[in-house]
C-alpha positions as MATLAB code, in Angstrom:
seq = 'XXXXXXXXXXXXXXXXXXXXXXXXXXXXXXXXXXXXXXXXXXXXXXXXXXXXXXXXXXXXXXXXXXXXXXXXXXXXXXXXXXXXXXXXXXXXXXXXXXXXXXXXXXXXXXXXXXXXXXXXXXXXXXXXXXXXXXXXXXXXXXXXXXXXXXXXXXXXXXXXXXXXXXXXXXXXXXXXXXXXXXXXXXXXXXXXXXXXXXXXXXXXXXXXXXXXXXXXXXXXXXXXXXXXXXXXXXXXXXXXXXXXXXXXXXXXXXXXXXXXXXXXXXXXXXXXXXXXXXXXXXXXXXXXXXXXXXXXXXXXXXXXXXXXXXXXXXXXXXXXXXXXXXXXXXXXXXXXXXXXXXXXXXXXXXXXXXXXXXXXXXXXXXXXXXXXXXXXXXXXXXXXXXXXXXXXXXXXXXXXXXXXXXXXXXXX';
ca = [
      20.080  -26.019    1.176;
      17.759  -23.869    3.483;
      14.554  -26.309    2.961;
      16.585  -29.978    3.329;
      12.844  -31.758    3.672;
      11.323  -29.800    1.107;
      12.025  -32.539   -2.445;
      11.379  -35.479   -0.005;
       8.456  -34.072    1.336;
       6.967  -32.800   -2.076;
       8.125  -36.691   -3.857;
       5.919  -38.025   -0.570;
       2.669  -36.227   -1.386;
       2.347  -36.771   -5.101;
       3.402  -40.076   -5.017;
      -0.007  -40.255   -2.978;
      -3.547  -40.570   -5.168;
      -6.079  -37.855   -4.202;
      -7.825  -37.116   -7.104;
     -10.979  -35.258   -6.556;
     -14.463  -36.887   -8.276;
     -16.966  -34.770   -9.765;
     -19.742  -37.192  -10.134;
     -18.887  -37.857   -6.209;
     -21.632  -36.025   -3.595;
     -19.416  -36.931   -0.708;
     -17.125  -34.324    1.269;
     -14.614  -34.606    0.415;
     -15.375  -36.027   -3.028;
     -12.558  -39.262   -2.652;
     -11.952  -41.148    0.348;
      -8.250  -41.115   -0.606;
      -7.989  -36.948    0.332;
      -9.226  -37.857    3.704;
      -6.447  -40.034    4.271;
      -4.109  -37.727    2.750;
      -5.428  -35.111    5.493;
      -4.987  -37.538    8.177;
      -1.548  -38.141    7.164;
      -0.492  -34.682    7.071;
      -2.547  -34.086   10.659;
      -0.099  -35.792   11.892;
       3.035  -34.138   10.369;
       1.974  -31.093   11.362;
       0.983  -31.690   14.754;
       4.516  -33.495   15.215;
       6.261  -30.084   13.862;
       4.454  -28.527   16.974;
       1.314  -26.619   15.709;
      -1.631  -25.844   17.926;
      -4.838  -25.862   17.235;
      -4.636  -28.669   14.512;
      -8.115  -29.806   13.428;
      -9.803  -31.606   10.622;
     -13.048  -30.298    9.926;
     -15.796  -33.230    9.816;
     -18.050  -30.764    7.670;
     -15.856  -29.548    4.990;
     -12.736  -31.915    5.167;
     -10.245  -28.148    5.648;
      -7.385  -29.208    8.088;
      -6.593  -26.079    9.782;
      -3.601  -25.441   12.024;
      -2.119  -22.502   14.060;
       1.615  -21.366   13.902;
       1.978  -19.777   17.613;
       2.450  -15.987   17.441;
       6.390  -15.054   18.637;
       5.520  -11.459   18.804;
       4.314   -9.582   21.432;
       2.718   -6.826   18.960;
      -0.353   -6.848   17.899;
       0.167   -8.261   14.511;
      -2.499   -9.430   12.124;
      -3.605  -12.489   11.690;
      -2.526  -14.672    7.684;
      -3.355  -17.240    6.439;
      -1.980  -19.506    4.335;
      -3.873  -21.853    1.880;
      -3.712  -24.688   -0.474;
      -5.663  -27.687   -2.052;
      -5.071  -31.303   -1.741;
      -7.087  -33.042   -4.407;
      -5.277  -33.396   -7.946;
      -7.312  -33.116  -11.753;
      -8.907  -35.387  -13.691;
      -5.951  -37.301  -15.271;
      -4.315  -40.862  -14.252;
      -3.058  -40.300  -10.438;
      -2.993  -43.836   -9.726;
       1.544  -45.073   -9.234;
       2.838  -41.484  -10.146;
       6.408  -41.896  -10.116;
       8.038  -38.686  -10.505;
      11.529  -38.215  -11.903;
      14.043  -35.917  -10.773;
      16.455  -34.410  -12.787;
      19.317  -32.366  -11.291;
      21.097  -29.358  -12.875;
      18.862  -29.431  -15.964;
      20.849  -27.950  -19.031;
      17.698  -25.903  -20.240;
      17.968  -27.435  -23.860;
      18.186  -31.366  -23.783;
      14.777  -33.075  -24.447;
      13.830  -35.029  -20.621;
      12.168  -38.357  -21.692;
       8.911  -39.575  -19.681;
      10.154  -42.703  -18.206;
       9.504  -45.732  -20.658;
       6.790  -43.631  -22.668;
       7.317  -42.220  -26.235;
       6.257  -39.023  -24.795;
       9.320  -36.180  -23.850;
       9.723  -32.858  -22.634;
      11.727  -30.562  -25.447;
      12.281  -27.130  -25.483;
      10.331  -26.483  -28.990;
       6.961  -27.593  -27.389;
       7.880  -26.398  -24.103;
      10.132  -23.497  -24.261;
       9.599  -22.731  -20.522;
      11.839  -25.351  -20.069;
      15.023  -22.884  -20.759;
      14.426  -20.580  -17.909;
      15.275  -23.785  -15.777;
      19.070  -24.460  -17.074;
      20.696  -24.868  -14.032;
      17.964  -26.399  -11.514;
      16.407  -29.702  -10.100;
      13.120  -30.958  -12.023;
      10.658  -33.147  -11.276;
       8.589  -34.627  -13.731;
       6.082  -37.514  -14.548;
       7.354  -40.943  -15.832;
       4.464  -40.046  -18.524;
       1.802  -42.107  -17.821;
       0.143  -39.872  -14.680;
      -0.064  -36.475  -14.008;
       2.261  -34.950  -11.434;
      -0.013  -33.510   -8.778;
       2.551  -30.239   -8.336;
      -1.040  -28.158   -8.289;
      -1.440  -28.177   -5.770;
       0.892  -30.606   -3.710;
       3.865  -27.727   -4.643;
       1.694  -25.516   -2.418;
       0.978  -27.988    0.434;
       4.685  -28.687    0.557;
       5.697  -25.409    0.381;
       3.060  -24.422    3.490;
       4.496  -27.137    5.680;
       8.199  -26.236    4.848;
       7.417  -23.036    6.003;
       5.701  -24.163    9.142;
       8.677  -26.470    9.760;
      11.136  -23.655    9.307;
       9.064  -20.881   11.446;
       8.728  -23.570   14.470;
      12.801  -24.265   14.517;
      13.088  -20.567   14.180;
      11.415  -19.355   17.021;
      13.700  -16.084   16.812;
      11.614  -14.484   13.682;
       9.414  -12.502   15.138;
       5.765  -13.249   13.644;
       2.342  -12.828   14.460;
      -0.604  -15.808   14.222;
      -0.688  -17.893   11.545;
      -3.192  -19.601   10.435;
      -3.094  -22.766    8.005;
      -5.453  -24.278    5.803;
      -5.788  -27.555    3.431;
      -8.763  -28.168    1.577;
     -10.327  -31.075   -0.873;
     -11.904  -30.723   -3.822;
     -10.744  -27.435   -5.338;
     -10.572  -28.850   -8.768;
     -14.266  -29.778   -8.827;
     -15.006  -26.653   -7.899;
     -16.684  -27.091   -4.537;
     -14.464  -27.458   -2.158;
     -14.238  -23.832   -0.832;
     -18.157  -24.136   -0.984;
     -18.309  -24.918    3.075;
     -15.243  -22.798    4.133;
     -15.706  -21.921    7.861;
     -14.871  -18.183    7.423;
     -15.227  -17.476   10.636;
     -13.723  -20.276   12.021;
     -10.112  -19.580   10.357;
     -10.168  -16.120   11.902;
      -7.686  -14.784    9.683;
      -7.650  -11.126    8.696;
      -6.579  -11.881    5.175;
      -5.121  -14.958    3.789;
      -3.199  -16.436    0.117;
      -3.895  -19.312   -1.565;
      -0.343  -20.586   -2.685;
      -1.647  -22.489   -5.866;
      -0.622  -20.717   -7.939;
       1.965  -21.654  -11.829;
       5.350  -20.442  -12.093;
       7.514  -18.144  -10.043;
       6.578  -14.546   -9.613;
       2.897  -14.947  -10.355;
       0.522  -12.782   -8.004;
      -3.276  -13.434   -8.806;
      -5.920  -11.354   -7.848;
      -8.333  -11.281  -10.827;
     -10.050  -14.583  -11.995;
     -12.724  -15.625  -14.053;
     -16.501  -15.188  -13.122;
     -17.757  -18.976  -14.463;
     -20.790  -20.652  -14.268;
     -21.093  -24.440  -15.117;
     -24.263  -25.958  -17.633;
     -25.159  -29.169  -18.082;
     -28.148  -30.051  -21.116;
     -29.994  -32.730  -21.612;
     -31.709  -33.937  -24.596;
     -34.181  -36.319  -25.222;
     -34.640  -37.745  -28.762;
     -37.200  -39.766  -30.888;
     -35.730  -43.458  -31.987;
     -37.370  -44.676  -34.939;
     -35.926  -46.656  -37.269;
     -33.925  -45.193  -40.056;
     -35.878  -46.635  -42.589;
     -39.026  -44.797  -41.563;
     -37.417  -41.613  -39.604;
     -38.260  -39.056  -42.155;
     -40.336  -36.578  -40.156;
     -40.714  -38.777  -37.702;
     -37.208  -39.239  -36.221;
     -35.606  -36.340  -33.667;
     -31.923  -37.939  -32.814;
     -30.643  -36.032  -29.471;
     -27.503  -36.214  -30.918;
     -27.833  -34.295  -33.966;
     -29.859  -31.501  -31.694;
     -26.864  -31.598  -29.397;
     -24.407  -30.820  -32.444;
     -27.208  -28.140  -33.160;
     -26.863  -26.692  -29.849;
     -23.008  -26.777  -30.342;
     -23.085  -24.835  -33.470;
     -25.700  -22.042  -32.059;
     -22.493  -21.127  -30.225;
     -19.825  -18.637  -31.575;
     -17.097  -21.048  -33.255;
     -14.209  -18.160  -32.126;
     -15.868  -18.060  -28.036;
     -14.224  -21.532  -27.216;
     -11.460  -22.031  -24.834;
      -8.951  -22.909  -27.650;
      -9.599  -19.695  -30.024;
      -9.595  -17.108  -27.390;
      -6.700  -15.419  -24.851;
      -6.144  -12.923  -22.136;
      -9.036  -10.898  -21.088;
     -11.456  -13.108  -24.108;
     -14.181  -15.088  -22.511;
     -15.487  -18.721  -23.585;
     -18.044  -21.056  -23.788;
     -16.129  -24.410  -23.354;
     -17.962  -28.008  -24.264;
     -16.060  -30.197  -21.757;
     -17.631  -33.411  -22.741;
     -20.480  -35.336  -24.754;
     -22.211  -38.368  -24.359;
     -25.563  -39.677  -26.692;
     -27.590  -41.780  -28.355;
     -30.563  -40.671  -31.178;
     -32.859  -41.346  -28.160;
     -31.242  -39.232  -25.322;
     -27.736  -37.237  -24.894;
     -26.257  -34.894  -22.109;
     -23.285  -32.896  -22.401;
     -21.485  -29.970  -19.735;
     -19.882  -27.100  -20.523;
     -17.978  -24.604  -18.334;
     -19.078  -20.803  -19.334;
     -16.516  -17.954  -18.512;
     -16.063  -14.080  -18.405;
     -13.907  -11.328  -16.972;
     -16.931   -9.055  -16.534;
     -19.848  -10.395  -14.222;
     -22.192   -8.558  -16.880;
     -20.551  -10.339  -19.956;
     -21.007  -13.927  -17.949;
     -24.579  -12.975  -17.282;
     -24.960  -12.266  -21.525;
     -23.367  -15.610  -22.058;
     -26.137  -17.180  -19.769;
     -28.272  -15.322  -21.231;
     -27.549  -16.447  -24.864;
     -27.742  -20.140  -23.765;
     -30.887  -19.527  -21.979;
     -32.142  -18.028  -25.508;
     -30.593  -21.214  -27.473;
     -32.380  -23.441  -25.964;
     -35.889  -22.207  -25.969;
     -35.581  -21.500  -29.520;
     -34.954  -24.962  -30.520;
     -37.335  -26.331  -27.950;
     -40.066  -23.960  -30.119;
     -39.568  -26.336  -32.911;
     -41.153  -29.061  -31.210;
     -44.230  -30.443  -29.422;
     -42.622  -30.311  -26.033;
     -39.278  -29.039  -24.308;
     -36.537  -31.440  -25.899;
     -33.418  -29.972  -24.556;
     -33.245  -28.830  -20.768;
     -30.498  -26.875  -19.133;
     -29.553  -26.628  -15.758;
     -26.631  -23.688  -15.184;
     -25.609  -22.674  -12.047;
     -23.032  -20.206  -11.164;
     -19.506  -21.584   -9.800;
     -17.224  -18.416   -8.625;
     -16.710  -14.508   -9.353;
     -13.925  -12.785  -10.050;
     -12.082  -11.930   -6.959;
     -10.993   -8.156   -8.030;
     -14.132   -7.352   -6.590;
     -13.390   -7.865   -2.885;
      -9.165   -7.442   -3.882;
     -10.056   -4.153   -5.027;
     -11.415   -2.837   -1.447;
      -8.351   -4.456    0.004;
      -5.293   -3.876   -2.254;
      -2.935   -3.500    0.712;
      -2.574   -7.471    0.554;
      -1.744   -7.311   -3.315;
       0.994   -5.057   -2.286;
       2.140   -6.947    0.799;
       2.996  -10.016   -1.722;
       4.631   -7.636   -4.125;
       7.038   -6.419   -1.663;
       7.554   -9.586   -0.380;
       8.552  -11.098   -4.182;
      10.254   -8.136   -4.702;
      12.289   -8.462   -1.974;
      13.511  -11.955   -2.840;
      14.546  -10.790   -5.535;
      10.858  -11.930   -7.755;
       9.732   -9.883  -10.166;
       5.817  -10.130   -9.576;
       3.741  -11.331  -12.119;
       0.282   -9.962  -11.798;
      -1.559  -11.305  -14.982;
      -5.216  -12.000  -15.010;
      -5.676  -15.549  -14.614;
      -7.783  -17.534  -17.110;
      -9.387  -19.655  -14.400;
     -10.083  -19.422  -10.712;
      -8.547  -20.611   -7.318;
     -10.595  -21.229   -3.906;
      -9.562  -17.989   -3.034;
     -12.108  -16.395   -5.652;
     -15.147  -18.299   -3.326;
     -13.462  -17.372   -0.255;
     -12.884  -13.776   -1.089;
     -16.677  -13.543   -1.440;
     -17.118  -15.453    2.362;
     -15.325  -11.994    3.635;
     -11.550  -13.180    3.747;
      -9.922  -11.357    1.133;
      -7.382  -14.066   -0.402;
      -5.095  -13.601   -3.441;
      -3.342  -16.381   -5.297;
       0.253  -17.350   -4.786;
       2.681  -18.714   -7.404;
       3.738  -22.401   -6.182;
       5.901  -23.014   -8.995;
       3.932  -25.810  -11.344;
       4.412  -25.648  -15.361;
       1.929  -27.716  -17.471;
      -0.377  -28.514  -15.359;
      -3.084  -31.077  -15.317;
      -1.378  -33.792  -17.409;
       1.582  -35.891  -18.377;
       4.037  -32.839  -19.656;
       3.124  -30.994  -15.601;
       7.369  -30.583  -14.062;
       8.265  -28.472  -10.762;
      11.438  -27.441  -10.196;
      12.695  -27.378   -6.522;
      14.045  -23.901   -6.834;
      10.597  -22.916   -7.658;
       9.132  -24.501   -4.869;
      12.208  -22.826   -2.513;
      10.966  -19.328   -3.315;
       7.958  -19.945   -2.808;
       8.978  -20.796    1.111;
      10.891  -17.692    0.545;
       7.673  -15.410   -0.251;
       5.689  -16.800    2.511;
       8.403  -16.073    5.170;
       8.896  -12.331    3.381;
       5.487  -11.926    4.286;
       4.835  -12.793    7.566;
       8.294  -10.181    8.480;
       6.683   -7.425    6.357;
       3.854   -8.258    7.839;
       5.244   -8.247   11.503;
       7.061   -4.835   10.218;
       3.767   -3.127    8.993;
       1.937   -3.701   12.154;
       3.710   -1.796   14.266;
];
C-alpha cells in the first residue's frame, strides 16, 4: 500500500474527543481541539514542515510544504476541520472490517444497532474494501478527521518525495466548523494562498462548489402562568405560542420534506415551560434572495402574533451564518476544473452536486480565497451508522497529489 500510515493515523485521530460546543464562547469552542492541534503540531513539524504555527486568535494550525520547483507556481492550500458534531465522541472505538463483501449486515460492536445494505445501500459500492465503523454507541468523527488524515498523508508522502516537482503549499486545520464559526477569524491574508480546497467533503468523487446561503434564529417567548383553574383569558402558555409559531411555518419547507435545490426552515430544538420557552432553528436557501424571503416571513410571523398582545411576547434574534460559495467559484472556475482533472485523472468520476449544507470554505470564499470542497470519503455522517473506507480515504491522497502536478504543469 502507497499510504502504509494512513488507517493508523486516521484510527489515532478519531479515537481522540474534539467535539465542538455551541453554547461555548471560547476559541476554539472545547479545550480538547486545542490539544488535538498541539498533538498534530508536532507530527507535522516532525514530517519536516516549515512555517508550522498555531494561531492564538483563531486556533487554525497552519503549515508550509517547501516549494521543490524552481517555477513560479501558485500557491494551494489545503484545508480541513478538527472538531466532530454533536453526537457521543467520548471512547469511540472504531471497527475495521477488511475486504467487506458489499452485502453482509456489519454489527455495531455489542449494540442492537447494524449496518445492512436495505437501510444503507451505499454499502454495496464497497464489496471488496477495508471499513471502519463505530462500535455504535459514538459517532465516528470521519468528517472531518478523513480529511485531516488524508492532508497529513499527503504532506508525509510529498516530504519523502522530494523528486515531485511542486510549488508552495500551504496547510490549514481549523476548530469549530460544525458550530459554524470557526472560519469566522480565518487570517486570509496570513495563509497567502492563491486558492485553496477544503477536503471535507462525503464520498468519493464529490466536488462542491455551491452550498447553502443559511442564517441561524433563535425565539424566545415569554408566557403568563396562572393556574389552570383560573387561566381562561387570563393564561398565555409560551409553549402553546411556540407550537403556534411552528405551525405559521410551511409543513412541506422542513429539512425532512424537501431535496436538491428545495430550501427549509429547520426547528433544531425546543425547550419550555407555560411561563417562558426558546427554541433555534437553522433557515436555508440556494438563492440569497429566497433566504432573505424566508427571513422575511419569520420577521412577519412574529410581529403578527406579538399584535395579539399587550406587549412583544415572542422575540427573535436571526443572524446570517454563510452564503453560497458559487458566488466567488463562479469568478474563479479554473479551480473547479483543476479538481476535475485531477479526479478524472485518477480515474474519479467527479461528482459536482449542490450540497445541502455548507463547508468553511463557503466563509472563506467570501474572505477572498476562493476554496471549493473536496470529497474525503465519509458515508453517514454525524451519528452511529457514519463508516470510511480506507480506499476512500487513499484517493483522496490521490486527488490532492493530482493537483499539486497539474498544478505545477499549468503554471508554466
Amino acid at each position: 500500500m502507497k499510504y502504509t500510515n494512513l488507517l493508523p493515523r486516521f484510527i489515532d485521530y478519531v479515537k481522540k474527543d474534539t467535539r465542538s460546543d455551541e453554547e461555548s464562547t471560547t476559541v476554539p469552542s472545547t479545550p480538547n481541539q486545542t490539544k488535538f492541534l498541539l498533538a498534530l503540531k508536532k507530527e507535522i513539524e516532525d514530517l519536516g514542515l516549515t512555517e508550522v504555527e498555531l494561531n492564538p486568535e483563531n486556533s487554525y494550525l497552519t503549515a508550509t510544504i517547501p516549494a521543490t520547483s524552481e517555477d513560479a507556481v501558485k500557491t494551494v492550500g489545503f484545508l480541513s476541520h478538527v472538531d466532530t458534531a454533536d453526537f457521543n465522541s467520548v471512547g469511540i472505538s472504531p471497527q475495521i472490517i477488511k475486504n467487506y463483501d458489499g452485502k453482509s449486515p456489519i454489527a455495531l460492536g455489542e449494540t442492537d444497532f447494524n449496518l445492512n445494505t436495505t437501510d444503507f445501500p451505499s454499502l454495496k459500492k464497497y464489496a471488496g474494501q477495508t471499513l471502519v465503523t463505530t462500535d455504535g454507541t459514538t459517532l465516528l468523527g470521519s468528517d472531518d478527521k478523513s480529511g485531516v488524515a488524508a492532508i497529513v498523508t499527503f504532506a508525509e508522502y510529498l516530504m519523502s518525495h522530494p523528486e515531485i516537482k511542486h510549488g508552495k503549499i500551504r496547510l490549514g486545520f481549523g476548530p469549530d466548523e460544525e458550530i459554524g464559526t470557526g472560519a469566522d477569524k480565518f487570517d486570509t491574508k496570513g495563509f497567502a494562498a492563491d486558492f485553496a480546497y477544503t477536503i471535507d467533503g462525503g464520498p468519493v468523487g464529490q466536488l462542491e462548489y455551491e452550498t447553502f446561503n443559511a442564517a441561524a434564529l433563535k425565539v424566545s417567548i415569554q408566557g403568563k402562568n396562572i393556574h389552570p383553574g383560573e387561566a381562561k383569558g387570563k393564561m398565555i402558555s409560551a409553549i402553546q405560542l411556540a407550537i403556534d409559531f411552528q405551525n405559521h411555518l410551511p409543513e412541506d419547507e422542513r429539512a425532512d420534506t424537501t431535496d436538491k435545490r428545495e430550501g427549509f426552515y429547520q426547528l433544531m430544538n425546543l425547550n419550555g415551560t407555560i411561563e417562558d420557552a426558546s427554541f433555534d432553528y437553522i433557515i436555508r436557501d440556494f438563492e440569497r434572495s429566497g433566504l432573505e424571503a424566508r427571513k422575511a416571513n419569520i420577521t412577519k410571523i412574529a410581529a403578527e402574533m406579538n399584535s395579539k398582545f399587550d406587549k412583544d411576547r415572542i422575540k427573535i434574534d436571526m443572524y446570517d451564518q454563510y452564503y453560497n460559495m458559487i458566488d466567488v467559484i463562479q469568478d474563479n472556475m479554473e479551480i473547479v476544473e483543476l479538481a476535475e482533472q485531477a479526479m478524472k485523472n485518477v480515474g474519479i468520476t467527479p461528482d459536482e452536486e449542490p450540497v445541502r449544507g455548507g463547508t468553511d470554505g463557503s466563509k472563506i470564499s467570501f474572505m477572498g480565497l476562493p476554496t471549493p470542497n473536496i470529497f474525503a470519503g465519509g458515508e453517514n455522517m454525524h451519528g452511529r451508522y457514519e463508516y470510511v473506507a480506507l480506499e476512500s480515504m487513499e484517493k483522496a491522497v490521490d486527488v490532492l497529489l493530482e493537483i499539486i502536478a497539474l498544478n505545477n504543469l499549468n503554471s508554466k
